[in-house]
C-alpha positions as CSV (number, residue, x, y, z in Angstrom):
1,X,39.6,-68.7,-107.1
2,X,39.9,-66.3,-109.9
3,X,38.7,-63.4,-107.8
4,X,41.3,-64.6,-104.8
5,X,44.0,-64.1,-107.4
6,X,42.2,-60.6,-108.5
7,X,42.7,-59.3,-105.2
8,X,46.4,-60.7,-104.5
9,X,47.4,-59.3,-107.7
10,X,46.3,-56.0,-106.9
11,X,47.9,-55.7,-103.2
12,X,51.2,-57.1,-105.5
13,X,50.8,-53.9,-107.7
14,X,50.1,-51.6,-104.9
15,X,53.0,-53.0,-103.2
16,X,55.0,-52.5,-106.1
17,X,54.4,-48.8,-106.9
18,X,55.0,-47.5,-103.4
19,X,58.1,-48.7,-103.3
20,X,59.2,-46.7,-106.4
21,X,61.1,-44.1,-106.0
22,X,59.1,-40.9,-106.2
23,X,62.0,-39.3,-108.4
24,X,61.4,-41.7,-111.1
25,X,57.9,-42.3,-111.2
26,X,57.1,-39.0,-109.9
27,X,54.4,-39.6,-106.9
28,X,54.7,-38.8,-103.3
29,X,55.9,-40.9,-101.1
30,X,53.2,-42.8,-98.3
31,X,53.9,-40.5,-94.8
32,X,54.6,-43.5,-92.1
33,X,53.0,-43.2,-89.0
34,X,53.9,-44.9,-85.9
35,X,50.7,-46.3,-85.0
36,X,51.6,-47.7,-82.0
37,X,50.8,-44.4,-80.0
38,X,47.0,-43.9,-79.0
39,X,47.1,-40.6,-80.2
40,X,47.4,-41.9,-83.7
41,X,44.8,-44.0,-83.3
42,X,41.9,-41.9,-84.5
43,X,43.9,-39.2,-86.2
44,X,45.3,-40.8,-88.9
45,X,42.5,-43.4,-89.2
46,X,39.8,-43.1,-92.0
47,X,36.7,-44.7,-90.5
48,X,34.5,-41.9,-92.7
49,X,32.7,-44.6,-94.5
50,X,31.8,-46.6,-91.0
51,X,30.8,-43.6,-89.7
52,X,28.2,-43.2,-92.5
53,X,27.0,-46.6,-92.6
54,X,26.3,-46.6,-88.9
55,X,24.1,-43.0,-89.3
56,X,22.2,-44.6,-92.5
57,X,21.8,-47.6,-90.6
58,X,19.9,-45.4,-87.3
59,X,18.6,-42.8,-89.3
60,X,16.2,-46.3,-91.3
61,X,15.5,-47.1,-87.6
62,X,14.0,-43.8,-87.1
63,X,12.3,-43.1,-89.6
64,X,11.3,-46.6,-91.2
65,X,11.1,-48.6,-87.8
66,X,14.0,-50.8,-89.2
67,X,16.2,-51.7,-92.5
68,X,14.5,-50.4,-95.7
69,X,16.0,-54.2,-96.9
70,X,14.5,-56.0,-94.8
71,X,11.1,-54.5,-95.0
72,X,8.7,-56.0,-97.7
73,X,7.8,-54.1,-100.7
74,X,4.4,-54.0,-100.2
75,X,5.1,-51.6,-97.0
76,X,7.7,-49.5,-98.9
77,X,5.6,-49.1,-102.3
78,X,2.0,-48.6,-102.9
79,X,-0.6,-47.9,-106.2
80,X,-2.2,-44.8,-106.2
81,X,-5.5,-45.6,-107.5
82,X,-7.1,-42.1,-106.7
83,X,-8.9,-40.0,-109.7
84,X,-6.2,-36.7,-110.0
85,X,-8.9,-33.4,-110.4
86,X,-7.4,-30.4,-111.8
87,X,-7.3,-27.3,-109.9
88,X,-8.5,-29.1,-107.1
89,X,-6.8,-28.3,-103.4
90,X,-6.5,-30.4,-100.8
91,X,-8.7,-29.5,-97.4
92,X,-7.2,-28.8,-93.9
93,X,-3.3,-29.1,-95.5
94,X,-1.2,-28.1,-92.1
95,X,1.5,-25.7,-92.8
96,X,4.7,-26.4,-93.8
97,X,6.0,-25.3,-90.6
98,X,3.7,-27.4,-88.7
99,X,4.6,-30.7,-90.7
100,X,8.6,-29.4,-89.9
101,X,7.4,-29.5,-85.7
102,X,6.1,-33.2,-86.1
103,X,8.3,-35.8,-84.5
104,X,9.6,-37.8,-87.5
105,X,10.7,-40.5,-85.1
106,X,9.2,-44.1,-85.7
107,X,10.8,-45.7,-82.4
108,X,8.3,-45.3,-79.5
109,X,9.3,-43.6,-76.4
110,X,10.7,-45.4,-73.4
111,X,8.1,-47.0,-71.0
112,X,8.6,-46.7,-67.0
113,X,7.8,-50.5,-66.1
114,X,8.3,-49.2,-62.5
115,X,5.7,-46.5,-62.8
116,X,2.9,-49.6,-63.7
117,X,4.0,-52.4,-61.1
118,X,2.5,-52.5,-58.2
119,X,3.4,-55.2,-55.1
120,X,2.2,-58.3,-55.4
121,X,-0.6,-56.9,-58.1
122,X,-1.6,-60.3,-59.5
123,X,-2.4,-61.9,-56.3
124,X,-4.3,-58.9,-55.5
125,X,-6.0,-58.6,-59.4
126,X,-7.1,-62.9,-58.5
127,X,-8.4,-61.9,-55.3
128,X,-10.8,-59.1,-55.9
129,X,-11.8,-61.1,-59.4
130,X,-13.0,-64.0,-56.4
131,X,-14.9,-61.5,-54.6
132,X,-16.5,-60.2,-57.3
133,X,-17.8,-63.5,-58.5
134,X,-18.6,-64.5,-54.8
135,X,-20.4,-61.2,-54.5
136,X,-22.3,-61.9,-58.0
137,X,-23.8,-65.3,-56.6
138,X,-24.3,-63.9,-52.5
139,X,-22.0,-65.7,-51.3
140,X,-20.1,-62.8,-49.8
141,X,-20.2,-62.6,-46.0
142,X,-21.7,-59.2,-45.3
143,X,-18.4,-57.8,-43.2
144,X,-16.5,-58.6,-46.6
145,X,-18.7,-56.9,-49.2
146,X,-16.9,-53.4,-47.5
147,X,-14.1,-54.6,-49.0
148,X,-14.9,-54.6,-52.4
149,X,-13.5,-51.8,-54.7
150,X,-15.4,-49.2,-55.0
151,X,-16.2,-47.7,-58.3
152,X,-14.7,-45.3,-60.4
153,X,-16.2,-42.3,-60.9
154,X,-17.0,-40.5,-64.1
155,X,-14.0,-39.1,-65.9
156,X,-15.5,-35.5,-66.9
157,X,-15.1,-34.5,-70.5
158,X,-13.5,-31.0,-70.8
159,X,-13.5,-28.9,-73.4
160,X,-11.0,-26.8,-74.9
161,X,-11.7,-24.0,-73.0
162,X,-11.7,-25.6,-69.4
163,X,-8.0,-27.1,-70.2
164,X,-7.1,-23.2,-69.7
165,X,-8.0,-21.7,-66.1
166,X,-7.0,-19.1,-63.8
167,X,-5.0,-20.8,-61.2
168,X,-6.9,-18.6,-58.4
169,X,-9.9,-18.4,-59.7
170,X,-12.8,-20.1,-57.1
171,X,-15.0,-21.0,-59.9
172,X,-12.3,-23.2,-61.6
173,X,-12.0,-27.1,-62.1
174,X,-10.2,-27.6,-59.1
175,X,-12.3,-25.5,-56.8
176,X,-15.5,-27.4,-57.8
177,X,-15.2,-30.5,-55.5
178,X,-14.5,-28.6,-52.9
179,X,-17.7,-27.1,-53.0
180,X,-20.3,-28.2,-50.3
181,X,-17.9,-29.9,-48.3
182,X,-16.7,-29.3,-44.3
183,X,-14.5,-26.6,-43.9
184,X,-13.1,-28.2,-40.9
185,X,-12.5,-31.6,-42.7
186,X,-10.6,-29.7,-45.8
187,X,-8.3,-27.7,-43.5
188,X,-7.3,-30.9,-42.1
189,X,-7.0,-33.0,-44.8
190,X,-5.0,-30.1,-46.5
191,X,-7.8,-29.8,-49.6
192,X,-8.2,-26.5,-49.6
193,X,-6.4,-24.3,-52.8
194,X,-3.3,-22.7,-51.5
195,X,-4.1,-19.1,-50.5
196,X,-4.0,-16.0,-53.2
197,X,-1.5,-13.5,-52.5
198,X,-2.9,-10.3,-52.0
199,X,-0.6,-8.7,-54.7
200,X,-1.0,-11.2,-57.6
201,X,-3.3,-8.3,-59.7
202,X,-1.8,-5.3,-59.1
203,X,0.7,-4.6,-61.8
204,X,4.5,-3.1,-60.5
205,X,3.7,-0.3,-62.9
206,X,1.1,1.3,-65.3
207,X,3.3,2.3,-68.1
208,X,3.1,0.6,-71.5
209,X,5.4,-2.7,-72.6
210,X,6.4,-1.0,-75.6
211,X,7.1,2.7,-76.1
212,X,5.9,4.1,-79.7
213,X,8.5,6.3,-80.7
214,X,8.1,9.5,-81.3
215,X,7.3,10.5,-85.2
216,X,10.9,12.7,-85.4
217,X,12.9,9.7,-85.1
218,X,11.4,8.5,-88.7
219,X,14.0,7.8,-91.5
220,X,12.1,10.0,-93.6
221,X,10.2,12.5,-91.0
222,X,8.0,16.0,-91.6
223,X,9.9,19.2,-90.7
224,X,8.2,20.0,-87.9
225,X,8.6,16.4,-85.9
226,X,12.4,16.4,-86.5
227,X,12.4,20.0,-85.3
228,X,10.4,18.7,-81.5
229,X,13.0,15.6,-81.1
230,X,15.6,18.2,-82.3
231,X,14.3,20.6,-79.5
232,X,14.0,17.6,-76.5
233,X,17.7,16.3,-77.6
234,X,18.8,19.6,-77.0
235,X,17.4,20.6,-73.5
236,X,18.9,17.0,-72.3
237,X,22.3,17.9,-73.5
238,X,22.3,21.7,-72.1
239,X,20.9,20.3,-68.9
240,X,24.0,18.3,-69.0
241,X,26.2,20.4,-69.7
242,X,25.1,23.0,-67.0
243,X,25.5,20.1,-64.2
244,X,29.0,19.3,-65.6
245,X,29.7,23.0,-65.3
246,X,28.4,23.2,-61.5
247,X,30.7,20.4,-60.4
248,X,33.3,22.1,-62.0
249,X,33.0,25.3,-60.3
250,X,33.0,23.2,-57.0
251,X,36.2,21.4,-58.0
252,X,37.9,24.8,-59.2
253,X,41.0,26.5,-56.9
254,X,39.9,29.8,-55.1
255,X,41.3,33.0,-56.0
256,X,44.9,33.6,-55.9
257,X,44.5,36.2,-52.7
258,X,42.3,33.5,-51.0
259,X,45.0,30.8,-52.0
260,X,46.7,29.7,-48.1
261,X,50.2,30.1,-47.8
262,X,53.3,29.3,-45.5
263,X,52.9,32.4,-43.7
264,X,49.0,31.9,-43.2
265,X,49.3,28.3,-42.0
266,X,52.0,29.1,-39.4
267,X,49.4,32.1,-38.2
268,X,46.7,29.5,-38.0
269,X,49.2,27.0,-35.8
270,X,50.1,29.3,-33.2
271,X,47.1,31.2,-33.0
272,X,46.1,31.4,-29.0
273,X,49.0,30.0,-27.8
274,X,51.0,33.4,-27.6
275,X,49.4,36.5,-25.7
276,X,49.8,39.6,-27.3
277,X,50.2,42.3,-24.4
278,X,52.3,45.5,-24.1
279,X,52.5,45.9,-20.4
280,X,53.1,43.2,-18.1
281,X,50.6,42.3,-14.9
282,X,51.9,42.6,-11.6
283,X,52.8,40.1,-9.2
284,X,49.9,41.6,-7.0
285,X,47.2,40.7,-9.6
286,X,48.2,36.9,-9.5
287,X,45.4,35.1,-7.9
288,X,47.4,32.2,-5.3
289,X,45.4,28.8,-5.7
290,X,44.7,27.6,-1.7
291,X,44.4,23.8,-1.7
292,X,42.4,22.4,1.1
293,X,41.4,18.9,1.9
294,X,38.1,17.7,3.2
295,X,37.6,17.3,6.7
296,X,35.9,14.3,8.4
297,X,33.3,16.8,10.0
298,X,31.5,17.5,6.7
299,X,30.1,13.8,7.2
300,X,26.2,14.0,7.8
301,X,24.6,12.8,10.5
302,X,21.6,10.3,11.3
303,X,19.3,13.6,12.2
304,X,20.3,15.2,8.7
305,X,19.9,11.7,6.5
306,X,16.4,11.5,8.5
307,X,15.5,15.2,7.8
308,X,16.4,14.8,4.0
309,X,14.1,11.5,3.7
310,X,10.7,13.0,5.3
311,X,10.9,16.1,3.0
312,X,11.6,13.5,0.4
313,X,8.5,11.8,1.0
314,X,6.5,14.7,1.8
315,X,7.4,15.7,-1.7
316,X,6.5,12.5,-3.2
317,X,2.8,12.3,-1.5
318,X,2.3,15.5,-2.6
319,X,3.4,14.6,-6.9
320,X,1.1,11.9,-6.4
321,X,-2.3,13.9,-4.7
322,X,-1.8,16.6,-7.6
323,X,-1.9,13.4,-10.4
324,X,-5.2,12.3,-8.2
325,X,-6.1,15.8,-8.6
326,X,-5.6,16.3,-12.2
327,X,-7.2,12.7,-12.8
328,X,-10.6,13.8,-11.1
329,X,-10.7,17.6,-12.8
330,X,-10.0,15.6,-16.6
331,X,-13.5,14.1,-16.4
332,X,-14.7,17.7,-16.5
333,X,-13.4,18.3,-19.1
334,X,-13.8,15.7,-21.4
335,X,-15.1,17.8,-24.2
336,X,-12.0,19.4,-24.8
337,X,-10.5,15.7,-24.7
338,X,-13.0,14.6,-27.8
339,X,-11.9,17.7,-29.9
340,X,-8.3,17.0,-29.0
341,X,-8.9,13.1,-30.3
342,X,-10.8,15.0,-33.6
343,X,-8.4,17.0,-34.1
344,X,-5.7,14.0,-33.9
345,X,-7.9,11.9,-36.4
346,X,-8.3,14.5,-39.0
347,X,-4.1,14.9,-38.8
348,X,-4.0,11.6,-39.8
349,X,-6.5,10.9,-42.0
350,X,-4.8,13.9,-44.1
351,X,-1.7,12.6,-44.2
352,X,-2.8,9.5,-45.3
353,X,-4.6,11.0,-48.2
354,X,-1.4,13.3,-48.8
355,X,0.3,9.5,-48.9
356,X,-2.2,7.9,-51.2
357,X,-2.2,10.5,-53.7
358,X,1.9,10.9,-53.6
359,X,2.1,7.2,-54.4
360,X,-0.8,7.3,-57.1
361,X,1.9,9.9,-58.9
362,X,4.6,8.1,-58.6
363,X,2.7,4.8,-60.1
364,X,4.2,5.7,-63.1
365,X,7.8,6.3,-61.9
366,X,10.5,4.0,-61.4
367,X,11.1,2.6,-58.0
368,X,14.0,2.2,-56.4
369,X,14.8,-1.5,-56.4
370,X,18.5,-1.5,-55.9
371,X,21.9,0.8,-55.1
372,X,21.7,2.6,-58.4
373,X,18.9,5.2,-59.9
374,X,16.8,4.7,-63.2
375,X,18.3,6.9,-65.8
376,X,15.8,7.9,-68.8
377,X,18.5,6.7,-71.8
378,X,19.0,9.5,-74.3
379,X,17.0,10.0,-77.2
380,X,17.9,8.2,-80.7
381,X,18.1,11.4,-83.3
382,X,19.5,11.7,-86.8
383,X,21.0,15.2,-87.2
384,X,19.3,16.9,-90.3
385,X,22.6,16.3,-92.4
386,X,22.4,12.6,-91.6
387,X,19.0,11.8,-92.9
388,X,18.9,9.8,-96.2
389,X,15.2,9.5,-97.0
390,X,15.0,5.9,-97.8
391,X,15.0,2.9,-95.7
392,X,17.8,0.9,-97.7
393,X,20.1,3.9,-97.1
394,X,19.8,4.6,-93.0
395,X,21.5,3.7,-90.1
396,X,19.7,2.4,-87.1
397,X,20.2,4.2,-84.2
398,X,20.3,2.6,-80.9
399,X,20.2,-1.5,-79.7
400,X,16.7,-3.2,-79.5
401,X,18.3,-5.3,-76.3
402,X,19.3,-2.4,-75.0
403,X,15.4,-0.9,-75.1
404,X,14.1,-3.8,-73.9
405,X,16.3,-4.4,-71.0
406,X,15.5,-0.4,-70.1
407,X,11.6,-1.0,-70.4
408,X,12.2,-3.7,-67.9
409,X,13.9,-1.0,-65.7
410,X,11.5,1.4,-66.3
411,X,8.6,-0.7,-64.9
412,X,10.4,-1.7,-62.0
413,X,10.6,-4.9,-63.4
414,X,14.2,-5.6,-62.5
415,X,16.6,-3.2,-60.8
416,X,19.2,-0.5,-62.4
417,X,22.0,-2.0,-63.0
418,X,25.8,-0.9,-64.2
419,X,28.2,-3.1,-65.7
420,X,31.0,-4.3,-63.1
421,X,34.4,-3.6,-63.2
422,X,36.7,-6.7,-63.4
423,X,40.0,-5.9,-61.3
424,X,42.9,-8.7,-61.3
425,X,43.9,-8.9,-57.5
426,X,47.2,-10.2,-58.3
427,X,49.0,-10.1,-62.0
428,X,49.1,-12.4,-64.2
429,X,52.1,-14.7,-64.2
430,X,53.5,-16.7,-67.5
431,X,55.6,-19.6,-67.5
432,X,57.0,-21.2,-70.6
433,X,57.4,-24.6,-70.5
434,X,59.7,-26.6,-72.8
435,X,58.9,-30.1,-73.8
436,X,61.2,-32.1,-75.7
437,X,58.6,-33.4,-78.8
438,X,58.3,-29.0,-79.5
439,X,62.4,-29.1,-80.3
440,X,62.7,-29.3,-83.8
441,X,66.5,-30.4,-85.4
């Protein structure tokens, strides 16, 4: 009863000093709040202390496997009762960082009751349990006893080094029971290992994963290094610089003599429409066009059609005895024929050596994968005025993405890519909106 009235008296006070006023007692006035709007719900709620009760509350359920006060203390507290030896360390302690990997979790992980049922399993555990005792006393018809389960075979033990393989590989663990069996019975039972493709060894390129760079591109390099990557940077910017000046004299006006004008482009227009002559041809020279139309007697007749088809076919008989001809006089010579085939062979098995060795040089190389050319990036230099000497005091040159994504490039990995140019189809249009809770009086 006492502690009823402690509690009454202090909501009284409470009650009391709020509605003070804050000029005479000198604290803020309590912000109201219409809490009868959801959005008001959470924000001007303080449920912090819930919120950390429920966390303590699962984080004891992880860890513990339930309420620390609800768990004896004979689980929670123990007496150490082992002899401490000086300088002594403890055996096969696991790293720190393999202690911070271990799950920490007491609660067990979900179990799939479906993946363990099976349809109408106790009826069927009852019934083979009866066949087995039937079978253990010979009491089991003989068409029955095929029935029975069979055995399972021996689980093979493997090692540490078996539980890693080569996939392909036809002296693996799962090419061994296939050994020995019908090749004709695997093929249709779909047994057999899925066929190796016939490019899974050879590499897309023989370069190295990681470039070494070169000893000039130290923070603290010799003399003579700095001077080589000095040397390389140069040549790739003249080389630059000469194609820039190429293009430019391309894109240049000609001369100012060679420029065309108004004069020049009329010339060009009505050149060969007007003849230039000083003396005009006579009428006599003017050659009279005489028009005639075709008669009906130009039409040939059945003796002419006839005549024109047996020279026809005479020609034809004879195109086919000079083929006969040439067919018979080939078997003579069917030495030249051989040297010609030789000859033919040799061509080709050149070229295909030309081939191989063209592709064995450009092994190496980047292919082209894609619309857009490898480009060797350019190299990472300090000019001899920026180098410092100590490794607290330099400036990388260069992004480590970057390389990497270039190495990938270079071994035709992925293709050469260019960043893509984002282009608005249609502009962007804004539209204020006035609400009347933003109107402030």
């Amino acid at each position: 009863m006492v502690i009823v009235m402690k509690v009454i008296s202090g909501k009284m006070a409470g009650a009391a000093v709020v509605g003070v006023s804050p000029r005479v007692s000198g604290i803020s006035r309590r912000s109201r709040v219409n809490k009868n709007k959801k959005k008001n719900w959470t924000k001007y709620s303080d449920v912090r202390d819930v919120d950390e009760f429920l966390d303590d509350v699962r984080l004891q359920e992880r860890t513990v496997g339930g309420l620390v006060r609800d768990e004896p203390d004979e689980k929670l507290f123990f007496v150490d009762k082992r002899k401490k030896r000086k300088g002594r360390k403890l055996k096969n302690k696991p790293l720190k960082i393999d202690t911070i990997l271990l799950p920490n979790s007491m609660v067990k992980p979900p179990k799939n009751v479906q993946a363990h049922q099976v349809q109408n399993g106790r009826k069927l555990r009852r019934h083979l349990e009866m066949q087995a005792r039937l079978h253990a006393r010979g009491l089991l018809p003989r068409w029955r006893k095929s029935n029975l389960p069979l055995s399972k075979p021996p689980v093979e033990e493997h090692t540490l080094e078996e539980d890693f393989y080569d996939l392909w590989d036809d002296s693996g663990p799962l090419a061994r029971k296939f050994v020995g069996q019908d090749p004709w019975y695997l093929e249709k039972t779909m047994k057999t290992l899925p066929k190796a493709p016939a490019l899974r060894k050879l590499r897309p390129s023989g370069l190295v994963h990681v470039d070494v760079p070169h000893p000039g591109c130290s923070y603290n390099p010799s003399y003579e290094h700095h001077q080589e990557v000095l040397r390389e940077a140069h040549l790739i910017e003249v080389k630059k610089l000469e194609e820039e000046q190429k293009l430019q004299k391309q894109v240049q006006l000609p001369p100012r003599e060679l420029r065309a004008t108004e004069e020049s482009h009329h010339m060009e227009i009505i050149e060969g429409l007007v003849e230039e002559s000083d003396e005009e041809k006579p009428a006599e020279e003017v050659l009279e066009v005489v028009t005639h139309s075709v008669s009906r007697d130009d039409k040939k007749s059945k003796q002419q059609r006839r005549k024109e088809s047996e020279i026809k076919a005479g020609l034809r008989k004879r195109a086919d005895e000079r083929t006969v001809l040439l067919r018979k006089q080939d078997l003579f010579r069917l030495r030249a024929v051989r040297k010609e085939v030789d000859a033919v062979l040799l061509n080709r098995t050149i070229l295909r050596q030309r081939r191989r060795l063209k592709r064995l040089q450009q092994v190496d190389k980047p292919r082209r994968l894609g619309p857009f050319l490898f480009e060797e990036p350019y190299i990472d230099v300090k000019l001899t005025s920026e180098l410092s000497g100590s490794l607290r005091e330099f400036k990388p040159e260069g992004n480590l993405l970057k390389d990497r994504f270039r190495s990938f490039q270079r071994r035709s990995l992925i293709e050469p890519r260019h960043r893509a140019k984002v282009t608005r189809k249609h502009k962007v249009k804004f539209q204020e909106k006035r609400a009347f809770r933003e109107i402030t009086l």
